[in-house]
Structure formats: structure tokens, C-alpha cells
C-alpha positions as MATLAB code, in Angstrom:
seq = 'XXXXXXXXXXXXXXXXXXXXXXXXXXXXXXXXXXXXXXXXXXXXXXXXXXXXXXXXXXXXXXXXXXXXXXXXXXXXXXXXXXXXXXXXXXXXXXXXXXXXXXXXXXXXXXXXXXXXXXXXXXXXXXXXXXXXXXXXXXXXXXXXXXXXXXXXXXXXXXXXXXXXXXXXXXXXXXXXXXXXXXXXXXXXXXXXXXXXXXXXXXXXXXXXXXXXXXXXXXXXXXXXXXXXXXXXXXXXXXXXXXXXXXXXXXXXX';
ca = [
     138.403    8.912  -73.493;
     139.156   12.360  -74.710;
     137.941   14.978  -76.890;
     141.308   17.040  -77.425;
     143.368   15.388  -80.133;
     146.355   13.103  -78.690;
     150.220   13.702  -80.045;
     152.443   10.454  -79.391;
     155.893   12.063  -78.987;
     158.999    9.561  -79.097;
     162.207   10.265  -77.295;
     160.698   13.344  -75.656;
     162.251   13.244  -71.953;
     165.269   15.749  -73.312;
     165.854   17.429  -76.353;
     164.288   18.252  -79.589;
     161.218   15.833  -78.226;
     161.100   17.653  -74.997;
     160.901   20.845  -77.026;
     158.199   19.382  -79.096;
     156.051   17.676  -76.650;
     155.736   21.119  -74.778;
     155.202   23.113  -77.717;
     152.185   20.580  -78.559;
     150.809   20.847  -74.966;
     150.584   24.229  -75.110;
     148.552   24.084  -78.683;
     145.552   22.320  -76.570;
     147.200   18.668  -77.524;
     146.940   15.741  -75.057;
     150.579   14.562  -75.331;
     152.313   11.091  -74.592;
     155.456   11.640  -73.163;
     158.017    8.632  -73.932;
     161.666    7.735  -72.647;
     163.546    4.893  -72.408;
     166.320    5.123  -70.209;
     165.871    8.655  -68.508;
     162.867    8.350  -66.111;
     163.693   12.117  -64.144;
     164.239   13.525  -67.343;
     160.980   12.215  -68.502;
     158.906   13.349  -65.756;
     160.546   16.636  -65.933;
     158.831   16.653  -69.568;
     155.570   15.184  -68.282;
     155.280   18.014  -65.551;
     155.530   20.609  -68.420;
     152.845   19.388  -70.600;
     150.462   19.113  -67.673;
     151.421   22.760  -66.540;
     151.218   23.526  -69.997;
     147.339   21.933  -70.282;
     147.473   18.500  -71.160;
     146.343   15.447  -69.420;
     150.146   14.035  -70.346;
     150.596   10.020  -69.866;
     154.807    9.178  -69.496;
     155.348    6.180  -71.458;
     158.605    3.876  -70.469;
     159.110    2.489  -74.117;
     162.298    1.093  -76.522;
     160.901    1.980  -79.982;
     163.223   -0.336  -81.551;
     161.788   -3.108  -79.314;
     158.313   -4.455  -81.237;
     156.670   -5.939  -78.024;
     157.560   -2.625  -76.331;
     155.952   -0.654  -79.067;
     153.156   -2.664  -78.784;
     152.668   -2.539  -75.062;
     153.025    1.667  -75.608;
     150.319    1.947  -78.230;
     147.776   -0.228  -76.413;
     148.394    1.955  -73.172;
     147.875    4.651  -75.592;
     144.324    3.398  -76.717;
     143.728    2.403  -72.559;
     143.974    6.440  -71.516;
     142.900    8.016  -74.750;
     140.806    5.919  -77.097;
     142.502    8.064  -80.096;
     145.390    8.963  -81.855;
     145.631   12.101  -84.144;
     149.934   12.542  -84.337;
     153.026   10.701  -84.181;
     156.503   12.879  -83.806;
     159.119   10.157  -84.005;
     162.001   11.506  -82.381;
     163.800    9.098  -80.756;
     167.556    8.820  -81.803;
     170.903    7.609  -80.584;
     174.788    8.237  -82.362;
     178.039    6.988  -81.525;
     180.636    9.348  -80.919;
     183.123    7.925  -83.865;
     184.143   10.787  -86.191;
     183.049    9.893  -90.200;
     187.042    9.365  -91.276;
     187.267    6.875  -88.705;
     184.628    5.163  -89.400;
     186.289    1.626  -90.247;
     186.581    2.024  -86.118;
     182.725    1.482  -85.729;
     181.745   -1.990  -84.374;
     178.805   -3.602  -85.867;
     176.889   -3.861  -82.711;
     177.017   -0.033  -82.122;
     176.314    0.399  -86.215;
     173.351   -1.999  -85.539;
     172.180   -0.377  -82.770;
     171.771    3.107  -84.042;
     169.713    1.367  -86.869;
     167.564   -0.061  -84.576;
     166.720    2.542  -82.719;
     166.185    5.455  -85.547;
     165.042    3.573  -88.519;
     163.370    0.662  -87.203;
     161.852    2.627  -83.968;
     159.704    5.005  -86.722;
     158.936    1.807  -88.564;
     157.270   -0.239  -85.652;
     155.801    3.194  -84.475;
     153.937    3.752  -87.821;
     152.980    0.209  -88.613;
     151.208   -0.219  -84.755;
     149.666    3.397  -84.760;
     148.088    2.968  -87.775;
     145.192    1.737  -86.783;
     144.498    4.708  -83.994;
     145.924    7.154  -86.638;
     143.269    5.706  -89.669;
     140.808    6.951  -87.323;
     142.315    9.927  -86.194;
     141.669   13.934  -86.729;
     143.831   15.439  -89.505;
     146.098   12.711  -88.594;
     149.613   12.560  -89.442;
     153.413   11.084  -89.093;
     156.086   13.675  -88.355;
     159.934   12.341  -88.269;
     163.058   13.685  -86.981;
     165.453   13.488  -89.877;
     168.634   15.537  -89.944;
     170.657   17.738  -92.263;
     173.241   14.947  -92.579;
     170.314   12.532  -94.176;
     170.235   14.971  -96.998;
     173.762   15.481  -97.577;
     177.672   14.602  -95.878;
     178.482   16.631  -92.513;
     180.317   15.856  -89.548;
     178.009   13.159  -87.912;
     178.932    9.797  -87.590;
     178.678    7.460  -90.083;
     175.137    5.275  -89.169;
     173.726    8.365  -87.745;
     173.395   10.460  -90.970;
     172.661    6.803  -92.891;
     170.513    6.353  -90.494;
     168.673    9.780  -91.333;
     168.496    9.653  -95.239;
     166.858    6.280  -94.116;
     164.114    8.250  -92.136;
     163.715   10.549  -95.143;
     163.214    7.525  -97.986;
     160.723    6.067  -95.293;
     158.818    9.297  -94.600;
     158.580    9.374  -99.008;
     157.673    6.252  -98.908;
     154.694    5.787  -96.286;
     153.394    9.538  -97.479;
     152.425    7.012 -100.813;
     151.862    4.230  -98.177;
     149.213    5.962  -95.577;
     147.590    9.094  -98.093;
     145.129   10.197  -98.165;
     144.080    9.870  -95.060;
     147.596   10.190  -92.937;
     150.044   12.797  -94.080;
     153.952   11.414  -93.094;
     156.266   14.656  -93.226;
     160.164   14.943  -91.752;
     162.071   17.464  -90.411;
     165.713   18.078  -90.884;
     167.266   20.162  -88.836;
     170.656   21.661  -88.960;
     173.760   22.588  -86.171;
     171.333   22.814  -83.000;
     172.034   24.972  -80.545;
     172.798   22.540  -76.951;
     173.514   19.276  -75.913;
     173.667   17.271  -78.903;
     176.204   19.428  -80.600;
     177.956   20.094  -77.273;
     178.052   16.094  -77.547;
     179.430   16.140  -80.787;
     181.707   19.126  -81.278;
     183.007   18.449  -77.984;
     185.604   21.919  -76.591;
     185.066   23.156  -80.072;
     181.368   23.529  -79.302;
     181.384   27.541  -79.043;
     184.251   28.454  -82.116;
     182.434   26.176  -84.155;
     178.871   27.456  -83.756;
     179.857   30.788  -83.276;
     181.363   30.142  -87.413;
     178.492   27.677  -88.443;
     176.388   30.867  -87.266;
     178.476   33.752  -89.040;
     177.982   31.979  -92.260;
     174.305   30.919  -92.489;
     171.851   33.679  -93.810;
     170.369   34.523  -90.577;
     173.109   34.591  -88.699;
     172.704   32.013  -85.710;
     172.541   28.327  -85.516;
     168.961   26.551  -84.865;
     167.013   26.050  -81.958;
     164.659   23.927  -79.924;
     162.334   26.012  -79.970;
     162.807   26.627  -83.770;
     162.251   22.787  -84.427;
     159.446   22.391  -82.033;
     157.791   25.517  -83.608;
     158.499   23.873  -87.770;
     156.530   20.117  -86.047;
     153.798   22.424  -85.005;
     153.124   24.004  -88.341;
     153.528   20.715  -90.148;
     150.899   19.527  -87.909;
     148.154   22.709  -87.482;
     148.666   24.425  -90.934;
     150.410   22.299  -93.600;
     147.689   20.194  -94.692;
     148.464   19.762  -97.834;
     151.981   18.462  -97.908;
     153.024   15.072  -97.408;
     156.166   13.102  -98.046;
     157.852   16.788  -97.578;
     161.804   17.247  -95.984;
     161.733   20.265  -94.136;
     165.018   21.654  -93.710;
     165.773   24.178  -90.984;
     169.298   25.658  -90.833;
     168.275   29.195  -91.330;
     169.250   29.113  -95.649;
     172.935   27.511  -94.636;
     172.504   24.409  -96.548;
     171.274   26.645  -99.610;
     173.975   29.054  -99.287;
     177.296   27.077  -99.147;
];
């Protein structure tokens, strides 16, 4: 059992939930690291949170899985005894292009679906319980740009996203007072996921996406990880809020 408040951070063995579960370790959280294919990557993560302060458990888990969920929460409860925040970060694309999206087989379209809109739903509906008991607790969700309007990620990626955002409206009016449920939506991020997506026109393409938002560069990890953390230390009076962060491009062009 702990005294320090306990952060649940999906997909965090790389990326944007790397970023974030370090960024929450070093704010005095206890953080639960999750992957679900990338074990080095994950401990990679876990080492950083426990450099960074916090007695970190790594979490093998498929959030769109509901026994796996299940069996994640209740180790959860085992080490802890709490639960104050959920990040839900995990997410998966395909690499098909929106204009070919008639190309896209079901399984793949299915797939994404599972993991990014029903992983946040079977997260929130077992860590309820922990998170009805929780301090200040509250639900923050990975969203994108591309859930709020059309950009060039696949097809059941950005459907995928405005489904993250009508579910993080719709459980703010679900799990208020007492939980807040906020989303993030961030724009062209600097590293691997663009690199992913943009493919040899990574570096002409950010280098323009940068020269025409406001302040002049494209987002970053540490830019996203640093938004969660104010949603979760300082915001408490918003809920059911999409914050965007693409440095005034989206408001601009």
C-alpha cells in the first residue's frame, strides 16, 4: 500500500506514454508502466520512473483484451491498494493513406478499433472502482488532431480518435463529479510516429508544417507529457475538455 497517488499509464513503453509516464514520475507519482508487445522498450520506461522516484510496476497488458484489462487492474490494486489517474494512451494505425482507403481490410479496420476505442473503454469501466476512491481522480485520453478534423492519417485512426473524444464527453457526464475525464489532441509530433507516417518526406514536411504554425515548430513529447500533467495537477475544474496542442496551427489555417 502506498501513500503517493498512483498514475496507470497505457501504451507507455515508447512514445507519447513513455513521455508521460516519466513526466508523472518525476511529479512524486507512483506510475504503472504498461506494454503489450515491446517488453525492452517497456523496461527501458520502467527504469526511468524508478530513477525518476517512483516505485514503478511494468504491466504486460492488451487493453483491447477485457480479461487482460482485468488481470492489469487487479495487479494494480495487489501493489498499490489505490488508483488516483488513468492516461489512456495506447494506439495502433495502419499505414494505408486516407484516398486509398477502400484498400483497408476489415480485420486491420477492426483492429485499430479495438485497440484505441475499446482499450479506453474497458480501462475506464474496470478502474472505476479504484478511481471512485481515488485523490483528485481523473481519466486523461490520447486523442489526436485528426479526431477533430480531416488530416493525413489513415482512415480508422482519426475515426478512431473523434471516437476517443465523444467518449471522453461522454463519461465526463458519466463519472462527475467525482472523476474528471479530459483528452488531449495533439498535432504533427516531432519523432517516430510521424517518421512512420510521412515516411522520406518526414523532414520537408515538418520543416513546412513548422514554418506555418504560430510558433514556429511542430510538437513535442515533452510538450504532450507536460499538457497530461497540467490536466492532472492544476486543471481541476475542467472536464469533458479537448485539449489541442499544435502550437495555434489548427486555429490559424
Amino acid at each position: 500500500m502506498t501513500n503517493k497517488r498512483v498514475a496507470l499509464v497505457t501504451g507507455s513503453s515508447t512514445g507519447i506514454g513513455a513521455a508521460v509516464a516519466r513526466k508523472l514520475a518525476g511529479a512524486g507519482f507512483n506510475v504503472v508502466v504498461n506494454y503489450s508487445r515491446n517488453p525492452e522498450s517497456g523496461k527501458e520506461t520502467f527504469d526511468a520512473c524508478n530513477v525518476a522516484g517512483s516505485d514503478t510496476l511494468l504491466v504486460q497488458c492488451d487493453v483491447s483484451d477485457e480479461a487482460s484489462v482485468q488481470g492489469m487492474v487487479a495487479a494494480v490494486k495487489d501493489k498499490y491498494g489505490r488508483l488516483d489517474v488513468v492516461c489512456n494512451n495506447a494506439g495502433i494505425s495502419v499505414e494505408t493513406p486516407p484516398r486509398k482507403f477502400e484498400q483497408i481490410e476489415v480485420e486491420d479496420w477492426d483492429r485499430v478499433f479495438a485497440v484505441n476505442v475499446r482499450g479506453p473503454f474497458l480501462i475506464a469501466k474496470h478502474t472505476r472502482a479504484l478511481l471512485d476512491d481515488g485523490e483528485e481522480p481523473c481519466i486523461v485520453n490520447t486523442a489526436s488532431i485528426v479526431g477533430l478534423r480531416p488530416g493525413a492519417a489513415p482512415l480508422p485512426y482519426s475515426a478512431s480518435k473523434a471516437a476517443v473524444i465523444n467518449m471522453t464527453q461522454t463519461l465526463a457526464a458519466a463519472l462527475g463529479p467525482k472523476i474528471r475525464v479530459n483528452a488531449i489532441a495533439p498535432g504533427w509530433l516531432e519523432g517516430e510516429w510521424m517518421e512512420q507516417m510521412l515516411g522520406d518526406n518526414y523532414d520537408k514536411l515538418m520543416d513546412r508544417r513548422a514554418k506555418m504554425t504560430p510558433l514556429k515548430r511542430c510538437v513535442t513529447m515533452d510538450d504532450v507529457a507536460d499538457t497530461v500533467l497540467t490536466l492532472i495537477e492544476h486543471m481541476h475544474f475542467c472536464t469533458g475538455e479537448v485539449v489541442v496542442i499544435d502550437g495555434g496551427f489548427s486555429k490559424t489555417t
